[in-house]
C-alpha positions as CSV (number, residue, x, y, z in Angstrom):
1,X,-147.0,163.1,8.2
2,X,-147.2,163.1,12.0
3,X,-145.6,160.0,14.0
4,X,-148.2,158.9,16.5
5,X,-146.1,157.1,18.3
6,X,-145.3,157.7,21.7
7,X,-141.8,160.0,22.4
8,X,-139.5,158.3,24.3
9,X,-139.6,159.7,27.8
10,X,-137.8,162.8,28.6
11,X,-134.8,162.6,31.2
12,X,-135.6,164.2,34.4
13,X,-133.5,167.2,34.9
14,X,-133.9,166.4,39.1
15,X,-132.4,163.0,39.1
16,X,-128.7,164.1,38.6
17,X,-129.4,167.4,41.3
18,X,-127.6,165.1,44.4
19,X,-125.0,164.6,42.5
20,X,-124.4,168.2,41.9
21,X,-125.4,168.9,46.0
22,X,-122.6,166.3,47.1
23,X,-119.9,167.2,45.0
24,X,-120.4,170.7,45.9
25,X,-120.9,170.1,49.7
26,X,-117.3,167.8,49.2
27,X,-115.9,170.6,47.6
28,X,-116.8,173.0,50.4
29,X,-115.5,170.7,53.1
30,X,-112.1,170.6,51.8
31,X,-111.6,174.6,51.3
32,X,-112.7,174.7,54.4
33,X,-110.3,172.5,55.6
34,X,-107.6,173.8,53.6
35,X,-108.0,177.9,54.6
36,X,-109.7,178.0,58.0
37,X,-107.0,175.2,59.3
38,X,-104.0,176.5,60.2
39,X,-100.8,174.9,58.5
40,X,-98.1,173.3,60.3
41,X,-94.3,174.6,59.7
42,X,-92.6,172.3,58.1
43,X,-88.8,171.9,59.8
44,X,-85.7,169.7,58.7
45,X,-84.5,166.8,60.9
46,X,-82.0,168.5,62.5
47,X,-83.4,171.8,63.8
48,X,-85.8,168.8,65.1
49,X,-83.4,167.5,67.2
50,X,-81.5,170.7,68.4
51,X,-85.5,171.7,69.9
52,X,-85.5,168.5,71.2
53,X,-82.4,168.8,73.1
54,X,-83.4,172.7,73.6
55,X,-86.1,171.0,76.1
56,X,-88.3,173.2,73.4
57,X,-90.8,170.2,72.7
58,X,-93.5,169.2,74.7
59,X,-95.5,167.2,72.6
60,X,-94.7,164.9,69.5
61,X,-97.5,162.4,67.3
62,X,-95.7,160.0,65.1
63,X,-97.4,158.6,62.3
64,X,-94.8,156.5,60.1
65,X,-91.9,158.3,59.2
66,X,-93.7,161.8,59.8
67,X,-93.7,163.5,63.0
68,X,-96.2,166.1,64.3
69,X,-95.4,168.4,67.1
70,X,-96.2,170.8,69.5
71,X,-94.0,173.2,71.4
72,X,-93.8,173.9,74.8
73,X,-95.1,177.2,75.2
74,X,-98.0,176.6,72.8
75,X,-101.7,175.9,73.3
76,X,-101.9,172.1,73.5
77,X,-106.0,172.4,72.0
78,X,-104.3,174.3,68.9
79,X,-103.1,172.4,65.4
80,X,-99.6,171.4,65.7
81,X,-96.9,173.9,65.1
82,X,-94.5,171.8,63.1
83,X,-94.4,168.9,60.8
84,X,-90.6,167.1,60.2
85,X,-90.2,163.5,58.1
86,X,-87.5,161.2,59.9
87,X,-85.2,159.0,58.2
88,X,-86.2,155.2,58.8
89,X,-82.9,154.3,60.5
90,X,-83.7,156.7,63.2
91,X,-86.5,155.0,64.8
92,X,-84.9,153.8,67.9
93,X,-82.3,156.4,68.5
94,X,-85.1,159.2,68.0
95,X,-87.2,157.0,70.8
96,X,-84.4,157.2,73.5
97,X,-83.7,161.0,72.8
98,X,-87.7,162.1,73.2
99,X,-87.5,160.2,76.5
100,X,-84.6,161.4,77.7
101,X,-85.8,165.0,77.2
102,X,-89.6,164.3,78.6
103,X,-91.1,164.4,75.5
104,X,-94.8,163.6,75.5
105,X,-94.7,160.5,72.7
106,X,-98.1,159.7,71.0
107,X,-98.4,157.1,67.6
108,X,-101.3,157.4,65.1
109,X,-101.8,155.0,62.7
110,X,-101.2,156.2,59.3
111,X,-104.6,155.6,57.8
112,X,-107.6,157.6,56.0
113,X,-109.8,159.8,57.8
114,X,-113.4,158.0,58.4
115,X,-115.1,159.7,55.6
116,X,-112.0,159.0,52.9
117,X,-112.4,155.1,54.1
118,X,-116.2,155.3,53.0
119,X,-115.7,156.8,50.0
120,X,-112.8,154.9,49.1
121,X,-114.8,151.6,50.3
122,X,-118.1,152.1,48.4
123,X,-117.1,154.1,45.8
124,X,-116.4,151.1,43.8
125,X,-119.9,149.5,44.4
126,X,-121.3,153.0,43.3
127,X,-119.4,152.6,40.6
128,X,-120.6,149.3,39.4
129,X,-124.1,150.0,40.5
130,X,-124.3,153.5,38.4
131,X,-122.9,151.1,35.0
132,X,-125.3,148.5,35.5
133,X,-128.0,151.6,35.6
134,X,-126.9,153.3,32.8
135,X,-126.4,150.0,30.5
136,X,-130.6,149.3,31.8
137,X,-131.6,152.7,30.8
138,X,-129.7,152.4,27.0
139,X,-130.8,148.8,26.5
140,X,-134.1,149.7,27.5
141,X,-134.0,153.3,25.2
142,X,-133.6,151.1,22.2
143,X,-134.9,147.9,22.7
144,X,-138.1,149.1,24.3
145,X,-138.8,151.9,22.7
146,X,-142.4,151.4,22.6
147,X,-142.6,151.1,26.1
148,X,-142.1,147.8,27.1
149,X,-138.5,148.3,28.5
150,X,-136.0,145.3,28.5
151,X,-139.2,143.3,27.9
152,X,-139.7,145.3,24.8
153,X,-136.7,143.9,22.7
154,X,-139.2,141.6,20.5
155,X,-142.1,144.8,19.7
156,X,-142.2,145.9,16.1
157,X,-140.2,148.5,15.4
158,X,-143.5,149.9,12.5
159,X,-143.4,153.4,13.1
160,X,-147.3,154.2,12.7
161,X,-148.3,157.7,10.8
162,X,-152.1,159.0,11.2
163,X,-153.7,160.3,7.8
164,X,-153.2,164.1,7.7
165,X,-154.2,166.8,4.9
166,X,-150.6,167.9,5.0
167,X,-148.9,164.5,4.1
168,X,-148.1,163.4,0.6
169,X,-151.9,162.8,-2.0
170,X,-151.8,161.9,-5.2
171,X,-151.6,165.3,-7.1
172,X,-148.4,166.1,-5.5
173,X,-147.1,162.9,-7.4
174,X,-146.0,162.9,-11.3
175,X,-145.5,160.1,-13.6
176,X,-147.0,157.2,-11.8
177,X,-150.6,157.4,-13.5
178,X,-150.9,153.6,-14.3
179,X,-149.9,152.7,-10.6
180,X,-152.4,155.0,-9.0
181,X,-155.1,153.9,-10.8
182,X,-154.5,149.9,-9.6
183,X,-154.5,151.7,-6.1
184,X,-157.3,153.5,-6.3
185,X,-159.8,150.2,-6.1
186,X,-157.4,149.2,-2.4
187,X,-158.7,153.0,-1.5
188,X,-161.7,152.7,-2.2
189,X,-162.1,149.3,-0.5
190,X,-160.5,150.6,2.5
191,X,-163.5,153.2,2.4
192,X,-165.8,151.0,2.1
193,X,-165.3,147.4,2.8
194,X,-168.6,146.2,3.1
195,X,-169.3,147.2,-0.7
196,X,-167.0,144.9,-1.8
197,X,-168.1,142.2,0.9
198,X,-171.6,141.8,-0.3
199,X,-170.2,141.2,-3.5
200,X,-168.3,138.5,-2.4
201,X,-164.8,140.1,-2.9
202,X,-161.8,140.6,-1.3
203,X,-159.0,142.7,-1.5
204,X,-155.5,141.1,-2.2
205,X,-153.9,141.0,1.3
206,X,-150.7,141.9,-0.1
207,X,-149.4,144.3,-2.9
208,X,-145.4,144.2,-4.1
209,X,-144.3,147.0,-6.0
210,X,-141.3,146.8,-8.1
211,X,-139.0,149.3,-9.4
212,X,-136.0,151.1,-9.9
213,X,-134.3,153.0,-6.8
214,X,-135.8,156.0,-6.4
215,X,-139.1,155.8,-8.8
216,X,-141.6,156.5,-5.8
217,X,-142.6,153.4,-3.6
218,X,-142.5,154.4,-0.7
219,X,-144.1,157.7,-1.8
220,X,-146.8,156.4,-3.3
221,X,-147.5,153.7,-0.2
222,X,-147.8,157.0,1.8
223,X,-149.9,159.4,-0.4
224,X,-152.4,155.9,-0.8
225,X,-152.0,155.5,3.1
226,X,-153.4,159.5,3.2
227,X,-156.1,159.0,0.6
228,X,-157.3,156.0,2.3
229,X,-157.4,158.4,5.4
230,X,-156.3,155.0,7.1
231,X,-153.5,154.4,10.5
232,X,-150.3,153.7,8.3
233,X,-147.5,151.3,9.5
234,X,-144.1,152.1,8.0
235,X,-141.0,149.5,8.6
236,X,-137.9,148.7,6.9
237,X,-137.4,144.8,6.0
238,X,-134.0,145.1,7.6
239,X,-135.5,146.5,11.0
240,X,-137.2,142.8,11.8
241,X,-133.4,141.1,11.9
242,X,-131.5,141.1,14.8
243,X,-128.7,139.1,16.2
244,X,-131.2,136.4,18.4
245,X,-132.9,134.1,16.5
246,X,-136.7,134.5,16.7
247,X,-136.5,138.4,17.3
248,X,-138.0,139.1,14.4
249,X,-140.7,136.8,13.9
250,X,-141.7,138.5,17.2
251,X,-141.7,141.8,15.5
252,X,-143.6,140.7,12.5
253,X,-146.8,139.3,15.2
254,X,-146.4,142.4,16.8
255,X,-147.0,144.8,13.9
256,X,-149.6,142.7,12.2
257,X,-151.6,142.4,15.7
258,X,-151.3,146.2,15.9
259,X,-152.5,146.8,12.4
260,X,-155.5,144.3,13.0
261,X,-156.8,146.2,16.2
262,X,-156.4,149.7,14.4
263,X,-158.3,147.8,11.2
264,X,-158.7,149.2,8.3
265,X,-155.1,150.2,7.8
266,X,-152.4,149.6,5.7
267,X,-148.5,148.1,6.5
268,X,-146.1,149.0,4.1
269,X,-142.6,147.2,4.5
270,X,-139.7,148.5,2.7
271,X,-136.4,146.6,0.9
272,X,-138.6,143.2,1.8
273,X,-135.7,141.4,-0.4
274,X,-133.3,142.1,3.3
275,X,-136.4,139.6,4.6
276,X,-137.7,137.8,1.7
277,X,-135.1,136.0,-0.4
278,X,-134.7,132.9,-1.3
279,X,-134.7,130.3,1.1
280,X,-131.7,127.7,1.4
281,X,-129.0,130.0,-0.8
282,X,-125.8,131.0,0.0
283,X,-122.3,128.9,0.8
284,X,-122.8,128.4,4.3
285,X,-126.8,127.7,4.2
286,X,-129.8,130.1,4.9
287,X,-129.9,132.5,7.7
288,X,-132.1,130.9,10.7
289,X,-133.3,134.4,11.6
290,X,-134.1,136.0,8.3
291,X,-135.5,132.5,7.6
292,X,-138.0,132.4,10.5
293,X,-138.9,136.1,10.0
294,X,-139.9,135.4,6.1
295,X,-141.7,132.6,7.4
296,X,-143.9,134.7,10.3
297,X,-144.5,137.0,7.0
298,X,-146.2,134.2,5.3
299,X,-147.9,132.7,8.5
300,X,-149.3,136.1,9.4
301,X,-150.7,137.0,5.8
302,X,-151.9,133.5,5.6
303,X,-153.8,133.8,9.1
304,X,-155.8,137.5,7.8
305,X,-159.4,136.7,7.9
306,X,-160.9,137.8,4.4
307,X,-163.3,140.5,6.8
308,X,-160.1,142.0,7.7
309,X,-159.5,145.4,6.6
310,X,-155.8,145.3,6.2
311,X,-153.6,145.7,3.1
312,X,-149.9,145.0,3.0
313,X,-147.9,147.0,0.7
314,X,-144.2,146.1,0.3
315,X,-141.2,147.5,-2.1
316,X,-138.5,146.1,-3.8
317,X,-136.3,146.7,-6.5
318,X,-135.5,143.2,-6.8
319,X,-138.0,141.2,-7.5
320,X,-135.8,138.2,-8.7
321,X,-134.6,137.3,-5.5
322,X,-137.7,137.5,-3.5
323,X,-138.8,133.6,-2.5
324,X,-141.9,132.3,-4.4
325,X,-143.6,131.3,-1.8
326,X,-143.7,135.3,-0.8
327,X,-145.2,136.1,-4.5
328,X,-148.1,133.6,-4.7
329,X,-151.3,134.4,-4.9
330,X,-152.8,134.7,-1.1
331,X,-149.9,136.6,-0.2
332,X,-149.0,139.4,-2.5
333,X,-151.7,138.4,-5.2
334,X,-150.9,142.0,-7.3
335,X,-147.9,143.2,-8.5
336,X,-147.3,147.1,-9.9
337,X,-144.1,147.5,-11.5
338,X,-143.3,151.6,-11.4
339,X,-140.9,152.1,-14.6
340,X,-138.8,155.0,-14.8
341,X,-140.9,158.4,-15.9
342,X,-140.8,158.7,-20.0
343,X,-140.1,162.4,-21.0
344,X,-143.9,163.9,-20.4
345,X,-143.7,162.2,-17.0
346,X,-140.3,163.6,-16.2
347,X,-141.8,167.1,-17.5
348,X,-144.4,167.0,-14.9
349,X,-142.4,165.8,-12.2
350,X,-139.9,168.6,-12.9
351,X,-142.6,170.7,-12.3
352,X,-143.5,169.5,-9.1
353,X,-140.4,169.5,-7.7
354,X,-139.7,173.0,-8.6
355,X,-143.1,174.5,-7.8
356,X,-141.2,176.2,-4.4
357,X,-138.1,177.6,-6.8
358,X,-138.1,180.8,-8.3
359,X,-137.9,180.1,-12.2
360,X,-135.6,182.6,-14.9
361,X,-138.2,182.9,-18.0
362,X,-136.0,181.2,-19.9
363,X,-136.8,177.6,-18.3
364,X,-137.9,175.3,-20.3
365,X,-139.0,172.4,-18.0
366,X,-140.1,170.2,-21.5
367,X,-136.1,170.8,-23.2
368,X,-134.8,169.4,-19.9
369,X,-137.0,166.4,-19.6
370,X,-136.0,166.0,-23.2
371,X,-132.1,165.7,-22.1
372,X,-133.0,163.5,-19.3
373,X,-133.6,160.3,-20.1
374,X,-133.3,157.5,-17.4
375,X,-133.7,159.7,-14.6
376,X,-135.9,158.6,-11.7
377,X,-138.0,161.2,-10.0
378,X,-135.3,161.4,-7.1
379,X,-132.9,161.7,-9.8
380,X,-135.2,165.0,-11.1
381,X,-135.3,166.1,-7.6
382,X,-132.1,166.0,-7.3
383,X,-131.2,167.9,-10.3
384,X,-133.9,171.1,-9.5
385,X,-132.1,171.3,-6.2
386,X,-128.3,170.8,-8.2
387,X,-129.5,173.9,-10.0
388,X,-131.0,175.8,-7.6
389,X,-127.5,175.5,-5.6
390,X,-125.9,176.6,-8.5
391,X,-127.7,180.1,-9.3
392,X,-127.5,180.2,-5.3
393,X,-123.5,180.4,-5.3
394,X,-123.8,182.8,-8.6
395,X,-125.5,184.9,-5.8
396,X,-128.8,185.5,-8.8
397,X,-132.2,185.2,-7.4
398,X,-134.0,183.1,-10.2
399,X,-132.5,179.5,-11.5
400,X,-131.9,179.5,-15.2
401,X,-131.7,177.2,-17.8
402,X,-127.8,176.7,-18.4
403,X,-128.2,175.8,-14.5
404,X,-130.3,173.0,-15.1
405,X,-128.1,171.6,-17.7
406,X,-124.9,172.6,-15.8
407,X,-126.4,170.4,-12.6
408,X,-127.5,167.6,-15.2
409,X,-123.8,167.5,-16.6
410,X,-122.8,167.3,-13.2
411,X,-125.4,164.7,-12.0
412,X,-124.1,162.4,-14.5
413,X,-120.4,162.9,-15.0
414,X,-119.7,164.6,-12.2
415,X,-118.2,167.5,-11.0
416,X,-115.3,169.4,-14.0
417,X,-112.0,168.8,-12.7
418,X,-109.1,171.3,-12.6
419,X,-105.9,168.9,-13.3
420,X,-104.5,169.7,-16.4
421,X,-104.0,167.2,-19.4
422,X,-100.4,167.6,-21.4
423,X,-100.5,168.3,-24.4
424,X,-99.9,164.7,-26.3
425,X,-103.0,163.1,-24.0
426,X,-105.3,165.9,-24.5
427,X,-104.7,165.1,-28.5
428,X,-105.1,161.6,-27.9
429,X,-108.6,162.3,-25.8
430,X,-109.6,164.8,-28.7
431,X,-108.9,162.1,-31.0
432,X,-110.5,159.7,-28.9
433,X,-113.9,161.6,-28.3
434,X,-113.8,162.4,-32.1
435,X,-113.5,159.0,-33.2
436,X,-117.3,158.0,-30.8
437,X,-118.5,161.1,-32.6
438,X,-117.4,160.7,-36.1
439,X,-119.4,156.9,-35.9
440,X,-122.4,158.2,-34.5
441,X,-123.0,160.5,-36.5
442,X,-122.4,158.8,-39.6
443,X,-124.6,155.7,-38.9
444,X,-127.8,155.0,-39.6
445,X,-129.4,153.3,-36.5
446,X,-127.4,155.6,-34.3
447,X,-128.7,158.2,-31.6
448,X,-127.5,161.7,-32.3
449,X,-125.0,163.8,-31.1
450,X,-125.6,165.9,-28.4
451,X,-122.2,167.0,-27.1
452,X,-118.7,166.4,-27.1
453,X,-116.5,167.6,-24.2
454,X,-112.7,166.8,-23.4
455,X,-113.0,168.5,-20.2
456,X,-112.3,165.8,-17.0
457,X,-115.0,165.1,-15.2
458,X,-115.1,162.2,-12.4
459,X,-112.9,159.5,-13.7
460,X,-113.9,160.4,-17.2
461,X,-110.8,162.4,-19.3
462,X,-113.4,163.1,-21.6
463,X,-117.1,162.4,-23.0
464,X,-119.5,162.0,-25.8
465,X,-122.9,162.3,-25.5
466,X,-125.7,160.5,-27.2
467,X,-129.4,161.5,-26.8
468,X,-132.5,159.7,-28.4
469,X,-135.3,161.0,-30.2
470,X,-137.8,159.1,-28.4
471,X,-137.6,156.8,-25.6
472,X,-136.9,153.6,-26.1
473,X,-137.7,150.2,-24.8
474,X,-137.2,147.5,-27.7
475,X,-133.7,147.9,-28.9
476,X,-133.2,146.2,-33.1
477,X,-130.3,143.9,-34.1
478,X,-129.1,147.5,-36.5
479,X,-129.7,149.4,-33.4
480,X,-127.1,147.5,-31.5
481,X,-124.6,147.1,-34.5
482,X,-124.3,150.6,-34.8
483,X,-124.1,150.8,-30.6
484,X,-121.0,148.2,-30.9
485,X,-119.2,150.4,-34.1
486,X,-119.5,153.6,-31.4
487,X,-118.3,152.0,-28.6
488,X,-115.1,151.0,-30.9
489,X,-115.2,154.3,-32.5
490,X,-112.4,156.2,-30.1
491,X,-110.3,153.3,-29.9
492,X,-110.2,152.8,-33.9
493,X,-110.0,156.6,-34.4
494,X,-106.8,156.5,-32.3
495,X,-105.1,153.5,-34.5
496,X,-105.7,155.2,-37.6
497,X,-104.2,158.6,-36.5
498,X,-101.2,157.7,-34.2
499,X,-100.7,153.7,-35.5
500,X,-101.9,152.8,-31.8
501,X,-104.1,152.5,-29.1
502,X,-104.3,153.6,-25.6
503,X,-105.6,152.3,-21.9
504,X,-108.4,155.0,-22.9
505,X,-110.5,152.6,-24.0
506,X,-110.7,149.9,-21.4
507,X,-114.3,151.0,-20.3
508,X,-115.4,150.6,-24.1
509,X,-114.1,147.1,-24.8
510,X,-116.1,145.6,-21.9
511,X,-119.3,147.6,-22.7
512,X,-118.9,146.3,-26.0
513,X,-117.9,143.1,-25.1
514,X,-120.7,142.7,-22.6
515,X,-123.4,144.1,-25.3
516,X,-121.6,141.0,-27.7
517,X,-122.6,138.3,-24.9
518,X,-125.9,139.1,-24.6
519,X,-127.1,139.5,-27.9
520,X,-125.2,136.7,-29.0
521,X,-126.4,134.3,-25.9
522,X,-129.4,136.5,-25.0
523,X,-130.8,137.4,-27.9
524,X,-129.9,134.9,-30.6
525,X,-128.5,137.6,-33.0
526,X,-125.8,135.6,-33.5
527,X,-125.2,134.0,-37.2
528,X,-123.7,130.3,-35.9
529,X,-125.2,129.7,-32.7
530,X,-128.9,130.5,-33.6
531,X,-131.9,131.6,-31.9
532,X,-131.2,130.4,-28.2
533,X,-130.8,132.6,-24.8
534,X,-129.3,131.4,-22.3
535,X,-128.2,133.3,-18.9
536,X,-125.2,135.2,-20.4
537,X,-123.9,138.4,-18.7
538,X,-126.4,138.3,-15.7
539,X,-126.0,139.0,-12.7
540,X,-126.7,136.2,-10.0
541,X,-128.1,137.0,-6.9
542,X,-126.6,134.8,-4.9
543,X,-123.1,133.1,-5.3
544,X,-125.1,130.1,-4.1
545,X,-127.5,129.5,-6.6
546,X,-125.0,130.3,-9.1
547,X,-123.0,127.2,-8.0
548,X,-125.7,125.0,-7.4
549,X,-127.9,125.3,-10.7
550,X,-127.0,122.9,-13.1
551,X,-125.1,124.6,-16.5
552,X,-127.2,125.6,-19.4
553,X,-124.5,124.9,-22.1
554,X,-121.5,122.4,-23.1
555,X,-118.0,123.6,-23.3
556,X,-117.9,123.1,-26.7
557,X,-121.2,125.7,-26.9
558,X,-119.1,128.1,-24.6
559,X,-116.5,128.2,-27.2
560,X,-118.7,128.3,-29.9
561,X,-120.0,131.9,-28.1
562,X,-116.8,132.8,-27.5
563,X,-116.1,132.9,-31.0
564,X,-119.3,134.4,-31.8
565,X,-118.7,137.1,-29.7
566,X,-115.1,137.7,-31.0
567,X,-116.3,137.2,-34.9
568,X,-118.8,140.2,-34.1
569,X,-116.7,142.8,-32.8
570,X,-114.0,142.4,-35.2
571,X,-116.6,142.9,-37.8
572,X,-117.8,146.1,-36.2
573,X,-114.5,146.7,-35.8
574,X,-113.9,146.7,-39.2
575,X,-116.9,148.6,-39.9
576,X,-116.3,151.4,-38.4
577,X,-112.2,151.5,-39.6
578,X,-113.9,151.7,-43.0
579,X,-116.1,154.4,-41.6
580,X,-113.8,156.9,-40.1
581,X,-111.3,156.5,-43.0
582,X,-114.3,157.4,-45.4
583,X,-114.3,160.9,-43.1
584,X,-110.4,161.4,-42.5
585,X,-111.4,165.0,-42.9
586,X,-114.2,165.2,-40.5
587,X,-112.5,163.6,-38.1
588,X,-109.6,165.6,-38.4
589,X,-112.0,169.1,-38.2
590,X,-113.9,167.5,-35.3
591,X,-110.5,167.0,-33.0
592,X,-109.0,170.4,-34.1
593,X,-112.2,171.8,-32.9
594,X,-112.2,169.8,-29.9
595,X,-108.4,171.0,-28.9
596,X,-109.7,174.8,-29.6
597,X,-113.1,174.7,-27.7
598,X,-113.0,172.0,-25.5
599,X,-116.7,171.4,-25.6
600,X,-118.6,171.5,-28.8
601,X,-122.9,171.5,-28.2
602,X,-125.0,169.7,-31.4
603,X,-125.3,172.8,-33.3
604,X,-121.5,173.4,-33.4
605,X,-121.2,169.3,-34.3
606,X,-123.9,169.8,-37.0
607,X,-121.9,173.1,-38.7
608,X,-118.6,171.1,-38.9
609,X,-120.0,167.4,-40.1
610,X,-122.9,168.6,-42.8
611,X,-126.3,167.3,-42.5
């Protein structure tokens, strides 16, 4: 999408020519100097004073300790023919002898030529002057961009885009259906304003929309920007703050007055949380600036006059720390939450995303949207271009389907690493693996088993992979049972094959012990403390508010879910002892398999465990 705004000016190639002129013009000056002027002979002290005596001398031009000189048979409108240094103790003595041997005596001050003085005089001042000018000329670069120059340090930084055919529409946008259809009434009443007018409606003045990173906002603020065929102003909540209180209230009256002359149009402010949180948290108090900038927010979508034609969209991912006053109706009076894409979402945008890549006919966009759960669409585009860089270094022309899963693998673990394991901790990681795939497998409630790998990957020494069936969004109380049994799977598989356990499973004690808290305290699956939630295992927003709310429960119902908590996962602890020593044998086929192939897919898993 084109950027209307103005280019900052171009430097003029003609103001830095005198510089070049006068440094060449010095240069000259002093090889001419130094070549066309004859040196004089330099001569020691004493052959100095046998001329002297000689009656050789005519002519001598002291200037400090150094002596200039002229003999007498040479032109006296010529350079001088020697040049002698004299020791300081010699001053009067030397005086006596040049008179006593009619020497013509001259003294020169020992100072800079003329031109040297003026250089060296306001050199400094040119100096000064050319810092001063340069400092101006960046200060006014980036604080007034827009034209304005120092003046300019309070102008929004909204860079403004003009519709275009070319930009981003809705068809080049998967997985967002819902969300485009509550945009398509602001569209339409962007179109056609009036319609709504004589009906005596109006269009909510602002719209939040709330996701995960990377599920489309500001996409989909832009492809509604170019199907509104509407001026589109595009800032970052973090762009109005600056280090002078009142800065960026001056940027927020800016913008909204240049939306309001360009009406209908659309302002779309990214990461609003940087702007819009929660007044009066924190330690040390609120932030004046951010403070007064949120406020100009609300003053200026408060002061919109309902004939005004201009929507503001804004983007978060957290919603919970945005002030209320921000999210009441008359400011952002609608709300579109954008989920992550479910698998036939993630199918199509797979397929937008790799309309531009040459495909191998085995691709199978639907298998890889199926083994994809939880990705974003940036995630997906991410992984099309993973794979495309893959078949790129294979030096093939087409991108197959091992490269997709390859670049998934590597999306999510990371990259396989090339240290090698000895051979007692690669048996325990076997083991370890085995143990989280003998226990999901063997559940009930459990997801299956897609792959088991001992190979390193990122700070992983080894992995088990889980896939669902479906997507899902409501997870049961035997659903998370089982989940707590897996996550204890490799560290009980371990004690019942080498009477231990290892620092392997650090990672799956505090999953499991963080899954305990909340549905113990969340969820009231807990048998003693009952059905109440309270805020268990979530993450605060600010240390501030954390400190200053009041607590929802005693000490004595802390220990109470302390003991809950423990109680639970050394039942599923139990559980799943009782488990793997039901299936000693596949356990112990599982890890020799592991320690053969390294990586065993779900149809290898399925062949060794049974159905």
């Amino acid at each position: 999408m084109p950027d209307t705004t103005q280019p900052p000016a171009a430097k003029d190639p003609n103001s830095q020519h005198w510089l070049t002129i006068a440094l060449l013009l010095f240069g000259f000056y002093y090889l001419m100097q130094v070549f066309v002027s004859k040196p004089a002979q330099v001569i020691s002290y004493s052959e100095f004073l046998q001329q002297v005596n000689n009656a050789a001398i005519a002519e001598v031009v002291l200037k400090g300790n150094e002596i200039h000189g002229r003999y007498r048979k040479s032109d006296a409108n010529a350079n001088f023919d020697f040049r002698v240094i004299a020791p300081n103790f010699e001053n009067a003595r030397l005086l006596d002898i040049l008179e006593a041997n009619d020497v013509n005596i001259k003294v020169q001050a020992d100072e800079l030529p003329f031109w040297a003085r003026m250089i060296a005089g306001f050199l400094p001042w040119l100096l000064i002057l050319a810092f001063f000018f340069w400092t101006s000329r960046a200060l006014q670069s980036r604080m007034g961009a827009s034209g304005g120059g120092l003046m300019g340090f309070s102008s929004s930084r909204a860079r403004r885009f003009e519709p275009t055919t070319s930009g981003p529409r809705y068809e080049d946008i998967a997985g967002l259906e819902s969300a485009k259809q509550d945009f398509q009434e602001i569209i339409d009443y962007l179109k056609n304003p009036q319609k709504y007018r004589d009906m005596g409606a109006h269009m909510p003045k602002g719209i939040l929309m709330m996701g995960a990173p990377g599920t489309g906002k500001t996409l989909l603020a832009k492809a509604t920007a170019n199907e509104a065929e509407v001026p589109f102003f595009s800032v970052s909540g973090s762009e109005f703050i600056e280090m002078f209180v009142g800065v960026g209230a001056s940027r927020v009256r800016d913008m909204f007055n240049q939306a309001r002359k360009v009406a209908p149009a659309l302002i779309f402010i990214d990461e609003i949380d940087s702007v819009g949180r929660v007044r009066g948290t924190g330690l040390g108090g609120g932030n004046d600036e951010r403070e007064q900038t949120l406020n100009q927010i609300l003053a200026e979508m408060d002061g919109f006059d309902p004939e005004e034609a201009v929507v503001v969209l804004a983007a978060t991912n957290r919603p919970d720390v945005l002030d209320p006053a921000l999210m009441r109706p008359g400011r952002f009076d609608r709300k579109i939450t954008l989920e992550l894409p479910q698998r036939k979402a993630r199918a199509e945008i797979l397929q937008v995303h790799s309309r531009h890549t040459p495909l191998a006919e085995d691709v199978q966009l639907d298998q890889i949207a199926a083994v994809t759960p939880g990705f974003s669409g940036a995630d997906l585009a991410n992984l099309v271009n993973e794979a495309a860089l893959n078949a790129t270094r294979d030096n093939r022309t087409s991108i197959r389907q091992e490269d997709f899963l390859s670049a998934r693998d590597k999306v999510i673990m990371g990259t396989p690493r090339t240290d090698l394991l000895n051979p007692s901790e690669r048996k325990r990681i076997a083991c370890h693996e085995a143990g989280h795939a003998i226990t999901a497998y063997f559940s009930s409630h459990s997801d299956p088993v897609q792959k088991i790998s001992i190979v390193p990957r990122g700070q992983a020494l080894g992995m088990t992979e889980q896939l669902p069936e479906e997507d899902r969004h409501n997870l049961n109380e035997d659903y998370l049972l089982d989940r707590l049994s897996v996550l204890l799977g490799g560290r009980c598989a371990e004690k019942l094959v080498f009477g231990n356990v290892s620092t392997g499973a650090a990672d799956d004690l505090k999953q499991a012990t963080r899954l305990g808290y909340k549905m113990v305290g969340q969820w009231g699956m807990g048998k003693n403390i009952g059905p109440i939630g309270y805020s268990i295992a979530e993450e605060h927003p600010f240390l501030g508010r954390e400190l200053a709310e009041p607590k929802e429960f005693s000490e004595q119902t802390a220990h109470l879910l302390d003991e809950e908590v423990r109680l639970l996962l050394r039942e599923a602890e139990q559980k799943t002892i009782r488990l793997l020593s039901e299936h000693s044998q596949h356990l112990q086929s599982l890890l020799q398999a592991l320690l053969e192939k390294e990586t065993l897919q779900h149809d290898e898993i399925v062949a060794l465990l049974g159905h």
